[in-house]
C-alpha beads as a LAMMPS data file, in Angstrom:
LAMMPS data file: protein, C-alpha beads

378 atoms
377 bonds

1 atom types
1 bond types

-500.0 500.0 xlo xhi
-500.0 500.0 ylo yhi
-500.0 500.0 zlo zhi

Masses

1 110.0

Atoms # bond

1 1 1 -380.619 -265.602 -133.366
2 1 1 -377.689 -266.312 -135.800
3 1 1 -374.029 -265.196 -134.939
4 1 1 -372.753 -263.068 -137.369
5 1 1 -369.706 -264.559 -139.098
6 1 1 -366.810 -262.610 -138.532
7 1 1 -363.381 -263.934 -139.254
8 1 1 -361.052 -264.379 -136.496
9 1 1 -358.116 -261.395 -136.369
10 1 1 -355.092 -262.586 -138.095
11 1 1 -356.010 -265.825 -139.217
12 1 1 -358.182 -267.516 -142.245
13 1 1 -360.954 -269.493 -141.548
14 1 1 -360.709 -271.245 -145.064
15 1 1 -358.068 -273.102 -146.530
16 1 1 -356.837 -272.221 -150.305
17 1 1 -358.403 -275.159 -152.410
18 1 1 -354.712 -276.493 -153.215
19 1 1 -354.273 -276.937 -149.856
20 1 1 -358.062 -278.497 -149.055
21 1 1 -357.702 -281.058 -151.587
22 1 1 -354.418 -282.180 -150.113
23 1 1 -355.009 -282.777 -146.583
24 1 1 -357.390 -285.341 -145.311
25 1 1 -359.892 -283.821 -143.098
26 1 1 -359.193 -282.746 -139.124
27 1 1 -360.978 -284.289 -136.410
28 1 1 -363.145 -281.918 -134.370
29 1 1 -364.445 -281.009 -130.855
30 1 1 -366.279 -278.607 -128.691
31 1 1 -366.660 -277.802 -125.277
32 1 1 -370.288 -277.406 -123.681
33 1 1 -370.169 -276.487 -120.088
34 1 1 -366.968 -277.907 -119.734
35 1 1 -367.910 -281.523 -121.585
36 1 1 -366.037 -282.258 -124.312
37 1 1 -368.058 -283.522 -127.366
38 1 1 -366.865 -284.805 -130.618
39 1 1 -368.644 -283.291 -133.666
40 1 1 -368.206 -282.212 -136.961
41 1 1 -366.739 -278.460 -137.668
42 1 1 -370.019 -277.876 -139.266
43 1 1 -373.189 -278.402 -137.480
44 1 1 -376.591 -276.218 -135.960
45 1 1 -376.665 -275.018 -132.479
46 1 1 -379.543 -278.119 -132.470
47 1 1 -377.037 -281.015 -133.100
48 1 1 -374.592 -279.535 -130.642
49 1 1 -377.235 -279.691 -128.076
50 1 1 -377.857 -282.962 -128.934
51 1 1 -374.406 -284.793 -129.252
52 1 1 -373.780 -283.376 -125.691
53 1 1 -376.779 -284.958 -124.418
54 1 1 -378.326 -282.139 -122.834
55 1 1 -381.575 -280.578 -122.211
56 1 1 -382.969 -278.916 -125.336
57 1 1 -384.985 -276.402 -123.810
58 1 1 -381.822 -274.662 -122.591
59 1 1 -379.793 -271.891 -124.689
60 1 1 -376.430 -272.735 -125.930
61 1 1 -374.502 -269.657 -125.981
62 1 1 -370.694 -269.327 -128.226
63 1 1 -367.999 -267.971 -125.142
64 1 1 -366.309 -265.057 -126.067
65 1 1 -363.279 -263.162 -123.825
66 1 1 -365.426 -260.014 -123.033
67 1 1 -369.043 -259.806 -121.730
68 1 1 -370.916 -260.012 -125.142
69 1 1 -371.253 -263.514 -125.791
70 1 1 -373.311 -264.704 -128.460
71 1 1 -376.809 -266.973 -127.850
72 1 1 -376.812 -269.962 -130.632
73 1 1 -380.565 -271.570 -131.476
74 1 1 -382.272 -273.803 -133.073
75 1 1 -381.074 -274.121 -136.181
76 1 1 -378.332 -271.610 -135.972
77 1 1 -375.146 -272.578 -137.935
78 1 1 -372.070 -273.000 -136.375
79 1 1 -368.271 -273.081 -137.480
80 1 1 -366.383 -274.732 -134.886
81 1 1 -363.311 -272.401 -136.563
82 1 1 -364.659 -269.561 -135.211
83 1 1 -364.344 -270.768 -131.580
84 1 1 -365.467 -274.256 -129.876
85 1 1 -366.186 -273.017 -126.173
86 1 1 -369.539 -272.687 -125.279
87 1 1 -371.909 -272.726 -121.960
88 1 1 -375.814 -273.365 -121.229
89 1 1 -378.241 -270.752 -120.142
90 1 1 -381.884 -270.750 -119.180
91 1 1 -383.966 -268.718 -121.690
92 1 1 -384.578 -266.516 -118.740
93 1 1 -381.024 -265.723 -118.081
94 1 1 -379.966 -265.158 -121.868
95 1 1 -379.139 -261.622 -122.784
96 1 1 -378.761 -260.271 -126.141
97 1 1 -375.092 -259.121 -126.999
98 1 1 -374.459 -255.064 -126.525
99 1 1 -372.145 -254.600 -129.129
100 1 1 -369.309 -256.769 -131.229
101 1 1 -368.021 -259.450 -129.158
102 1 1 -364.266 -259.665 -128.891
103 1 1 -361.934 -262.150 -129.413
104 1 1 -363.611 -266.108 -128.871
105 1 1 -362.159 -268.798 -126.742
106 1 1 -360.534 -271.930 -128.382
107 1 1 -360.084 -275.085 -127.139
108 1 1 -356.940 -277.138 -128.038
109 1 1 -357.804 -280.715 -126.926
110 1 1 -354.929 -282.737 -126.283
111 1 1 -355.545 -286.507 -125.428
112 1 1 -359.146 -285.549 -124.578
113 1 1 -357.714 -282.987 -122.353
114 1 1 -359.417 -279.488 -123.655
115 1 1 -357.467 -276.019 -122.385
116 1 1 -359.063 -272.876 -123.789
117 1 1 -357.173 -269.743 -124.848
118 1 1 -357.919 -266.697 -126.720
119 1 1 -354.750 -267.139 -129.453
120 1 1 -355.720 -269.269 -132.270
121 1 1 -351.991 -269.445 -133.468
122 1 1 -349.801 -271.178 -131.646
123 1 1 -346.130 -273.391 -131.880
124 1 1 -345.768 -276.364 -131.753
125 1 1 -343.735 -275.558 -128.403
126 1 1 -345.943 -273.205 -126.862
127 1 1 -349.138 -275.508 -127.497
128 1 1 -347.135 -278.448 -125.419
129 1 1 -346.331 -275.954 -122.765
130 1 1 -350.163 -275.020 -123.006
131 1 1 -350.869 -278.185 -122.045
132 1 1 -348.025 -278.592 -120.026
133 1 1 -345.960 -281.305 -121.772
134 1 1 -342.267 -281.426 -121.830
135 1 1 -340.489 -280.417 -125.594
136 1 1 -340.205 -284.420 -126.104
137 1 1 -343.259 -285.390 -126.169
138 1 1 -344.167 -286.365 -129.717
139 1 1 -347.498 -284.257 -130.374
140 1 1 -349.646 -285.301 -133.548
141 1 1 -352.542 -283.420 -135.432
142 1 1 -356.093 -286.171 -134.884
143 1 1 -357.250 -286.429 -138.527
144 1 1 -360.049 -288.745 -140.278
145 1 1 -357.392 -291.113 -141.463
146 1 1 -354.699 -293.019 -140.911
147 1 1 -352.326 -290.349 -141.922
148 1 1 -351.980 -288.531 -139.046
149 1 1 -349.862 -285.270 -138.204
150 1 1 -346.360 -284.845 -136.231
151 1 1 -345.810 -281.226 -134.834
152 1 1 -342.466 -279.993 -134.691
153 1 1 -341.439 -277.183 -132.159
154 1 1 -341.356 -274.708 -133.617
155 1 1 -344.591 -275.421 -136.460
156 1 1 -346.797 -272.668 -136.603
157 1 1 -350.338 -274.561 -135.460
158 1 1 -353.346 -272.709 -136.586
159 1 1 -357.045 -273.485 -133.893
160 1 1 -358.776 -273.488 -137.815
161 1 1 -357.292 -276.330 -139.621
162 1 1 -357.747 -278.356 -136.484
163 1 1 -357.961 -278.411 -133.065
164 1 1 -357.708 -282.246 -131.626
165 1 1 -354.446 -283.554 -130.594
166 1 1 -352.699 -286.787 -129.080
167 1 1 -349.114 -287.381 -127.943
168 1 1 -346.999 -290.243 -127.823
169 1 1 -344.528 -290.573 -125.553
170 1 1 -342.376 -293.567 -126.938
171 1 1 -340.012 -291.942 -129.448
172 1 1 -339.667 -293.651 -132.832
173 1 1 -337.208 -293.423 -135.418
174 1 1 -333.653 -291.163 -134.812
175 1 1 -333.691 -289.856 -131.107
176 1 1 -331.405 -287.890 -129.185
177 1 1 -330.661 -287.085 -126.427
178 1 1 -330.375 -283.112 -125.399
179 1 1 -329.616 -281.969 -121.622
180 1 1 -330.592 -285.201 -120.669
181 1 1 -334.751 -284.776 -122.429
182 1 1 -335.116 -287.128 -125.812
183 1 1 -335.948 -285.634 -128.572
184 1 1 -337.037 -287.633 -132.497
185 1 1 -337.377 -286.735 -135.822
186 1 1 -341.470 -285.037 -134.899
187 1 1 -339.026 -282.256 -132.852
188 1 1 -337.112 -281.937 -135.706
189 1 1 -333.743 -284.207 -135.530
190 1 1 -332.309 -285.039 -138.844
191 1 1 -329.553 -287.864 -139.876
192 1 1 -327.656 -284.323 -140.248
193 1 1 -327.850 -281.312 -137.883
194 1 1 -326.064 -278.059 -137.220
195 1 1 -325.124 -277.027 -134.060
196 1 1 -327.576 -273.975 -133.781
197 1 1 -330.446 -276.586 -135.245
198 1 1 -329.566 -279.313 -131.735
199 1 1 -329.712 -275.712 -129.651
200 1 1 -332.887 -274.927 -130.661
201 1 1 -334.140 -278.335 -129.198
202 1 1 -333.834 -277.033 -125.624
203 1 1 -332.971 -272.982 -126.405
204 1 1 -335.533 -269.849 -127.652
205 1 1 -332.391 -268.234 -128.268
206 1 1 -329.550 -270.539 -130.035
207 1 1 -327.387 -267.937 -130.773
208 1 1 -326.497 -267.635 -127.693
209 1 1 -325.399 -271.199 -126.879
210 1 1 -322.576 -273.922 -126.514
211 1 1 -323.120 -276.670 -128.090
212 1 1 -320.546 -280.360 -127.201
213 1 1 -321.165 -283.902 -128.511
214 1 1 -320.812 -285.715 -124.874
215 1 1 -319.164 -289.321 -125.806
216 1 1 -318.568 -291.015 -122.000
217 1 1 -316.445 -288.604 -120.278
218 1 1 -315.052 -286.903 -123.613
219 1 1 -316.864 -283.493 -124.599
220 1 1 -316.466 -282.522 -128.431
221 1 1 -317.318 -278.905 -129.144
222 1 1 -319.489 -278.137 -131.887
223 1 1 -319.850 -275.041 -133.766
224 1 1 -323.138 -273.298 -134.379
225 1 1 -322.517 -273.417 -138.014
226 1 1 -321.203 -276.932 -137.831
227 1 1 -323.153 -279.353 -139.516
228 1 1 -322.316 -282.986 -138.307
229 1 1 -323.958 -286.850 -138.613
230 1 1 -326.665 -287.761 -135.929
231 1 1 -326.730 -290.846 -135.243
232 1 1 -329.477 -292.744 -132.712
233 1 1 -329.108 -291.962 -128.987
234 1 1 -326.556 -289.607 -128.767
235 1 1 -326.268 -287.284 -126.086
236 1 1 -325.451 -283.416 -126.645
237 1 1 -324.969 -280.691 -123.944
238 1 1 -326.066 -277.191 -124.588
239 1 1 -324.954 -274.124 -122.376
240 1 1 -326.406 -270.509 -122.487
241 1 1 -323.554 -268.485 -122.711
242 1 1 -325.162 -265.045 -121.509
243 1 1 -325.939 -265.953 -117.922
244 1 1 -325.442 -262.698 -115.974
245 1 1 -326.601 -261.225 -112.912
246 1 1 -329.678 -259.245 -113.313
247 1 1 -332.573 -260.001 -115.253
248 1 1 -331.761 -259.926 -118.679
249 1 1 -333.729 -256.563 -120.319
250 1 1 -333.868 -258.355 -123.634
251 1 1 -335.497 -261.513 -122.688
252 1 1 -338.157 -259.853 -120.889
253 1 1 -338.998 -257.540 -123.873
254 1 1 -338.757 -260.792 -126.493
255 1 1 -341.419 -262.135 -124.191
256 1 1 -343.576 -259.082 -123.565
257 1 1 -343.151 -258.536 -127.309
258 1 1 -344.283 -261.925 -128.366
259 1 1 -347.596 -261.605 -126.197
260 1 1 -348.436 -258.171 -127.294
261 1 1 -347.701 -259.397 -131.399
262 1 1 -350.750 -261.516 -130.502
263 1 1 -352.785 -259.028 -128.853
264 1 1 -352.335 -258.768 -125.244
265 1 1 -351.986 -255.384 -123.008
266 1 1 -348.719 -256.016 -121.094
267 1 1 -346.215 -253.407 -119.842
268 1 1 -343.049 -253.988 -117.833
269 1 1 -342.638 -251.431 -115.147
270 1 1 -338.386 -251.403 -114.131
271 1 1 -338.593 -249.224 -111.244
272 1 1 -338.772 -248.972 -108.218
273 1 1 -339.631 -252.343 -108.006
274 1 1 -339.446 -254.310 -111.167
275 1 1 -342.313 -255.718 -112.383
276 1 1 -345.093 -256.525 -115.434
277 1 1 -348.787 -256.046 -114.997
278 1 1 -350.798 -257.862 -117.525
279 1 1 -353.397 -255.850 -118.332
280 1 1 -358.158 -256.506 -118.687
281 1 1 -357.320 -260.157 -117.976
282 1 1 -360.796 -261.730 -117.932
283 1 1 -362.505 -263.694 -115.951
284 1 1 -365.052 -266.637 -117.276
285 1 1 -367.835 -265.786 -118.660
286 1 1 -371.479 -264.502 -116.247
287 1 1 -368.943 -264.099 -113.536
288 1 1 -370.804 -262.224 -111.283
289 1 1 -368.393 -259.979 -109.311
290 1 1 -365.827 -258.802 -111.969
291 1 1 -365.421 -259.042 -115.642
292 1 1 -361.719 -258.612 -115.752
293 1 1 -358.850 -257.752 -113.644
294 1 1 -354.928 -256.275 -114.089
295 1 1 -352.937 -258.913 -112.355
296 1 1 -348.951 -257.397 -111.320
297 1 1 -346.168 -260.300 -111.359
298 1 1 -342.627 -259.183 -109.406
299 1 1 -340.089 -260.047 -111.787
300 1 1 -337.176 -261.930 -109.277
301 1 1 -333.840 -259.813 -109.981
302 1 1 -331.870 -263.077 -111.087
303 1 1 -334.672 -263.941 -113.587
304 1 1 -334.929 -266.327 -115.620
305 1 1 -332.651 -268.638 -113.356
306 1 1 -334.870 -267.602 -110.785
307 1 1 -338.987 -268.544 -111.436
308 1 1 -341.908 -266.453 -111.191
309 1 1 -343.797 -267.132 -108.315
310 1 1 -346.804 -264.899 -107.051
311 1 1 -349.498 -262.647 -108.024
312 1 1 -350.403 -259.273 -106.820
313 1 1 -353.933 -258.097 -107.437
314 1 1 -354.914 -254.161 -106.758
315 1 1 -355.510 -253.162 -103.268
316 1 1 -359.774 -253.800 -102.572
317 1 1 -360.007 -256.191 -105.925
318 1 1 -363.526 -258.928 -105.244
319 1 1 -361.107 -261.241 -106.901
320 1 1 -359.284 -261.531 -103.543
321 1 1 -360.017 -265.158 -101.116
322 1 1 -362.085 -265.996 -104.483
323 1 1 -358.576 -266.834 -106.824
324 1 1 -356.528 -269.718 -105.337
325 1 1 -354.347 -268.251 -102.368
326 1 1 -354.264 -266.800 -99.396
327 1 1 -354.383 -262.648 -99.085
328 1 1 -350.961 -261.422 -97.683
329 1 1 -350.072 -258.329 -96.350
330 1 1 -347.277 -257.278 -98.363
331 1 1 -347.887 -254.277 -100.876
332 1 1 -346.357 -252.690 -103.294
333 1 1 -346.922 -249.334 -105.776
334 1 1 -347.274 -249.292 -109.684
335 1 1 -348.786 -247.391 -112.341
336 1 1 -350.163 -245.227 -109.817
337 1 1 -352.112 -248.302 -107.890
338 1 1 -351.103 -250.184 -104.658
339 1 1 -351.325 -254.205 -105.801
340 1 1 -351.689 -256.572 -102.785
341 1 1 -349.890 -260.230 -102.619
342 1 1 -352.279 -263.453 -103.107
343 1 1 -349.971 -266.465 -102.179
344 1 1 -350.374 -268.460 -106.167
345 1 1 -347.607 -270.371 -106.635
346 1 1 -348.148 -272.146 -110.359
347 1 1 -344.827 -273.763 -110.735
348 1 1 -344.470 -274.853 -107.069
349 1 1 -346.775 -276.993 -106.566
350 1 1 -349.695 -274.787 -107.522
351 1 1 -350.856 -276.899 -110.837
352 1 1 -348.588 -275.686 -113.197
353 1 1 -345.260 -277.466 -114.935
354 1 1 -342.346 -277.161 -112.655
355 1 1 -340.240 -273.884 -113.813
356 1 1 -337.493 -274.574 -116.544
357 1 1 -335.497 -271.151 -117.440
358 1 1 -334.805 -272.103 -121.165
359 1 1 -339.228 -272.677 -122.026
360 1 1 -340.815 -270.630 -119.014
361 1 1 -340.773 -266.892 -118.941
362 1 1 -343.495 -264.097 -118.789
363 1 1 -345.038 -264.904 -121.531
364 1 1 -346.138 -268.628 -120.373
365 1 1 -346.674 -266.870 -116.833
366 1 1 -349.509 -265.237 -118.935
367 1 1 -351.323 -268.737 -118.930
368 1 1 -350.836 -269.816 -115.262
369 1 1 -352.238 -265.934 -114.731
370 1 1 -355.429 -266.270 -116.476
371 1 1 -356.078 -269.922 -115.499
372 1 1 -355.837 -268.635 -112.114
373 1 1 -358.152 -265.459 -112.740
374 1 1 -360.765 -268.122 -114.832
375 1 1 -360.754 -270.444 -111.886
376 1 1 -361.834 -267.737 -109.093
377 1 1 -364.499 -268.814 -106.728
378 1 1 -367.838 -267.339 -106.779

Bonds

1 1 1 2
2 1 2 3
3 1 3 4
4 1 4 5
5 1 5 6
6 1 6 7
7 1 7 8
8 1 8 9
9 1 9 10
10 1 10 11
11 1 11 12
12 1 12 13
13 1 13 14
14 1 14 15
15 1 15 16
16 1 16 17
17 1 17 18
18 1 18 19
19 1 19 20
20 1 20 21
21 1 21 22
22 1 22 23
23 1 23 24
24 1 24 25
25 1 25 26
26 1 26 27
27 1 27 28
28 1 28 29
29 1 29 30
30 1 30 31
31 1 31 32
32 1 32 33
33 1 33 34
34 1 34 35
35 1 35 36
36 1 36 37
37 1 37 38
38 1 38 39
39 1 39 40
40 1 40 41
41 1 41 42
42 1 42 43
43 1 43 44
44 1 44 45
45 1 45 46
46 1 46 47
47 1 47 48
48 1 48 49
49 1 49 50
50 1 50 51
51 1 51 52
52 1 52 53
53 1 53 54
54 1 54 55
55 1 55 56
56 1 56 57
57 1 57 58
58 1 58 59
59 1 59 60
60 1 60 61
61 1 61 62
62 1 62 63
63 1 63 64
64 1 64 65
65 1 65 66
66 1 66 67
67 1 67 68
68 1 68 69
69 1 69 70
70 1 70 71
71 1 71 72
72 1 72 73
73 1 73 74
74 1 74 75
75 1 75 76
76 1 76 77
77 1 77 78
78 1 78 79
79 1 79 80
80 1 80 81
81 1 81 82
82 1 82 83
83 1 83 84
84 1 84 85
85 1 85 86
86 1 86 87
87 1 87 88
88 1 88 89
89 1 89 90
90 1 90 91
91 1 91 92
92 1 92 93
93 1 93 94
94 1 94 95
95 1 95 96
96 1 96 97
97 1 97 98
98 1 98 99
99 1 99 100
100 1 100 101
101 1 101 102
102 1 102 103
103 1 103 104
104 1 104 105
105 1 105 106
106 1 106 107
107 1 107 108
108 1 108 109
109 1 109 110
110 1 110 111
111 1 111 112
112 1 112 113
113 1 113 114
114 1 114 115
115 1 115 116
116 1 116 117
117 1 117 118
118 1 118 119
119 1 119 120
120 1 120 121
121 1 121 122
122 1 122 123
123 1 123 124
124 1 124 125
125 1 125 126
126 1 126 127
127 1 127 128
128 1 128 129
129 1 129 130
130 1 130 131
131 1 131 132
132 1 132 133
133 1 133 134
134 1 134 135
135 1 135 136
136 1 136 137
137 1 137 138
138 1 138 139
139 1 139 140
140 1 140 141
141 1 141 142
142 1 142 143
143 1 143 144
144 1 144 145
145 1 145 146
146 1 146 147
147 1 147 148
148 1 148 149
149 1 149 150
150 1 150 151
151 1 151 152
152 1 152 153
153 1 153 154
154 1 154 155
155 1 155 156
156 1 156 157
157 1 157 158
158 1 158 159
159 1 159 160
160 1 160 161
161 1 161 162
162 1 162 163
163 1 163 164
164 1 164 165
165 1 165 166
166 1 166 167
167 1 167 168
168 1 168 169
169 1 169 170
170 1 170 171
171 1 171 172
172 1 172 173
173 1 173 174
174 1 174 175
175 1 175 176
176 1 176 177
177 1 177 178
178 1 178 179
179 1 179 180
180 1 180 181
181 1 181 182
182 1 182 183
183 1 183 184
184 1 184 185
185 1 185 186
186 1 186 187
187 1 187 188
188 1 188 189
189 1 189 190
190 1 190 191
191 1 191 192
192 1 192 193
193 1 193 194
194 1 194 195
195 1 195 196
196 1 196 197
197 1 197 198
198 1 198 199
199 1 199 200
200 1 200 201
201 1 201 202
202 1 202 203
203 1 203 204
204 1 204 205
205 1 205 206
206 1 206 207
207 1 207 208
208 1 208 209
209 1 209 210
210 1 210 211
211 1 211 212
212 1 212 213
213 1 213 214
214 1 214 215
215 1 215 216
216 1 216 217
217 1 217 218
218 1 218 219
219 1 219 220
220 1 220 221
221 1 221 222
222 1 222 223
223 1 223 224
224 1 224 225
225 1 225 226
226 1 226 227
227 1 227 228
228 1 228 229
229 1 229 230
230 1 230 231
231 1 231 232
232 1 232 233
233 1 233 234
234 1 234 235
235 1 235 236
236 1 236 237
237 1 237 238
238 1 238 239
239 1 239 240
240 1 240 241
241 1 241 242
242 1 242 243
243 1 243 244
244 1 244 245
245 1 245 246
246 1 246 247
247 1 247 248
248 1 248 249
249 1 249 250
250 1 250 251
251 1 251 252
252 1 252 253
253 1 253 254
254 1 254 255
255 1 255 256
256 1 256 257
257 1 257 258
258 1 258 259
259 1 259 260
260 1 260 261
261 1 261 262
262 1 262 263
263 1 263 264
264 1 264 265
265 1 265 266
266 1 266 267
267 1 267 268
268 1 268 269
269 1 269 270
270 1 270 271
271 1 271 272
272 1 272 273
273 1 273 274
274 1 274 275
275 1 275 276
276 1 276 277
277 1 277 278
278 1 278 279
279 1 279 280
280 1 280 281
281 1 281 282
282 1 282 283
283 1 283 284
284 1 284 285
285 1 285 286
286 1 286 287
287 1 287 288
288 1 288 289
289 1 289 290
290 1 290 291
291 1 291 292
292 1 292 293
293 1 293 294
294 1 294 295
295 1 295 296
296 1 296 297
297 1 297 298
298 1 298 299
299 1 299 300
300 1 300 301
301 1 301 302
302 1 302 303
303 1 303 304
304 1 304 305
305 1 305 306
306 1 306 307
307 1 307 308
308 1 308 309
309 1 309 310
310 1 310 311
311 1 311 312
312 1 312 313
313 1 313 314
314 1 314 315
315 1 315 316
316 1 316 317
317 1 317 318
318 1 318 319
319 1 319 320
320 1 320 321
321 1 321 322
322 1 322 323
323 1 323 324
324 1 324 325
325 1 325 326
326 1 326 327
327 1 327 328
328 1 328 329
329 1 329 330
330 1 330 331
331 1 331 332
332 1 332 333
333 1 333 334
334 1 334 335
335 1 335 336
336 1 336 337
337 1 337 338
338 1 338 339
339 1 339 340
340 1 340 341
341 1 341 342
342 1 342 343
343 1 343 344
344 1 344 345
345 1 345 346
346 1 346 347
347 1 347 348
348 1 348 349
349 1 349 350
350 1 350 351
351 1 351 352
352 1 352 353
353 1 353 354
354 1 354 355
355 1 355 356
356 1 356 357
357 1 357 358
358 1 358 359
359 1 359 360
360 1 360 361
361 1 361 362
362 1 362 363
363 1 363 364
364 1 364 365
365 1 365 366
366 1 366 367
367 1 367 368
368 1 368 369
369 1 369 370
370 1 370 371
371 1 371 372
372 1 372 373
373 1 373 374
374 1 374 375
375 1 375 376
376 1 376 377
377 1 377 378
């Protein structure tokens, strides 16, 4: 059958011809059963089949974050734009969609490394902490040419004008040096920076910062408005200036708001014990015990300074001894459910980057939290 082309929520799946003309064309990829192949955007479910070098007789089917994924044959066209994850069937097993699928999966591949997702719009930062790579890392759009592109941190990077990526490591040009991470000019350093502009380096919220020019032992303070001369190598220091006891209430609603702008069911729950439950989280596609799961996440009372660690699934879930991590026997009581402990520790150890206050927060927690759930054992 052919998939019905429907335009992915909230962002264009064509480029305005100005903009077409002007950029040299994006290298692209696809996942099939978890193989990455490199292949045009454009292309029939045929070709796919046969640049992965698999059997023909099977049923390539698009992955979608909900049960109704879409069977692709023949000569079926495809737009990689419209999502790049997709699996292999038997013609016996194939079923028929009931319904509209929802959202697709995307895969960002990053030095041949893919990592799906459901948002097609990310940042520069947040698609290095996808992947996870520190802020320095110098992260460049794969094109057809020689021209390729440097993403800043905070660059809007849309899944449709290209999903293939490669870092460097080696900085080149003006660097810097920011709480002791370099950062170049790809980040954003300029022969001339304000204060706020070297906060935002290492900060989400600059405002909210210190900022001194560290020469040996000396420490020159810089104001947030200040604009100053960067020269190569020089080191900065920046300080958050509203550490407090307590979780801070307005972090944890910038991050719960930033997940739900892009579509996700979250809700913090303050008392008695606080916490966020991230809501129909799902796991991977023909998953035979569960389609999706709520997942609650104990938010430490000196968070962010202390990480996220944990994972408490309800009380009798089939995801429990599937996901990674033991069963304990702690419980606790929210939104009306008991939620039992599963030992997951992402940033200790557990896969995930190790925790840094000023990039990690609930709403990267969201990734470790659904790469858990789309890992769980059958």
């Amino acid at each position: 059958m052919l998939e019905q082309n429907n335009n992915i929520s909230g962002q264009e799946t064509t480029l305005a011809p100005e903009t077409a003309a002007c950029r040299p064309a994006a290298k692209w990829a696809a996942t099939v059963d978890d193989a990455l192949v490199l292949v045009p955007r454009h292309l029939t479910a045929r070709l796919l089949k046969e640049e992965a070098g698999v059997n023909l007789e099977l049923v390539l089917v698009r992955d979608y974050g909900s049960p109704n994924d879409v069977p692709l044959e023949g000569e079926a066209k495809i737009d990689l734009a419209e999502g790049n994850v997709f699996y292999l069937l038997p013609r016996c097993d194939v079923k028929q969609p009931e319904g509209c699928p929802e959202k697709p999966k995307f895969a960002f591949i990053v030095d041949d490394r893919p990592e799906e997702t459901l948002n097609p719009k990310q940042t520069g930062r947040t698609l290095r902490e996808l992947l996870g790579f520190v802020p320095s890392v110098r992260l460049f759009r794969d094109y057809e040419s020689p021209h390729d592109q440097p993403i800043g941190l905070d660059e809007v990077v849309l899944f449709v004008d290209g999903p293939v990526f490669y870092t460097r490591r080696g900085e080149k040009g003006l660097t810097i040096v920011v709480n002791k991470q370099s950062f170049g000019e790809a980040d954003g350093v300029k022969p001339e920076m304000t204060g706020r502009e070297i906060a935002r380096l290492v900060s989400p919220d600059p405002n909210q910062t210190e900022v001194t020019h560290v020469k040996g032992k000396e420490r020159i303070k810089i104001g947030l408005d200040e604009k100053i001369k960067v020269y190569n190598c020089e080191e900065f220091c920046v300080i958050r200036t509203n550490v407090k006891g307590g979780f801070e209430v307005s972090r944890i609603e910038r991050e719960i708001g930033s997940l739900k702008e892009n579509g996700s069911e979250v809700t913090f729950v303050p008392s008695p014990v606080p916490c966020t439950v991230y809501h129909r989280l799902p796991t991977r596609s023909g998953y035979p015990y569960i389609s999706e799961s709520d997942v609650l996440v104990i938010v430490p009372p000196a968070y962010p300074g202390v990480m996220l660690d944990g994972a408490y699934l309800p009380v009798g879930s089939p995801l429990l001894g599937r996901v990674e991590g033991s069963p304990q026997g702690h419980t606790v009581q929210a939104l009306g459910r008991n939620w039992q402990l599963v030992s997951y520790h992402p940033h200790n150890g557990g896969g995930g980057p190790a925790w840094n206050k000023d990039r990690h927060g609930l709403h990267t927690y969201y990734t470790e939290i659904l790469s858990w759930i789309q890992r769980a054992r059958q």
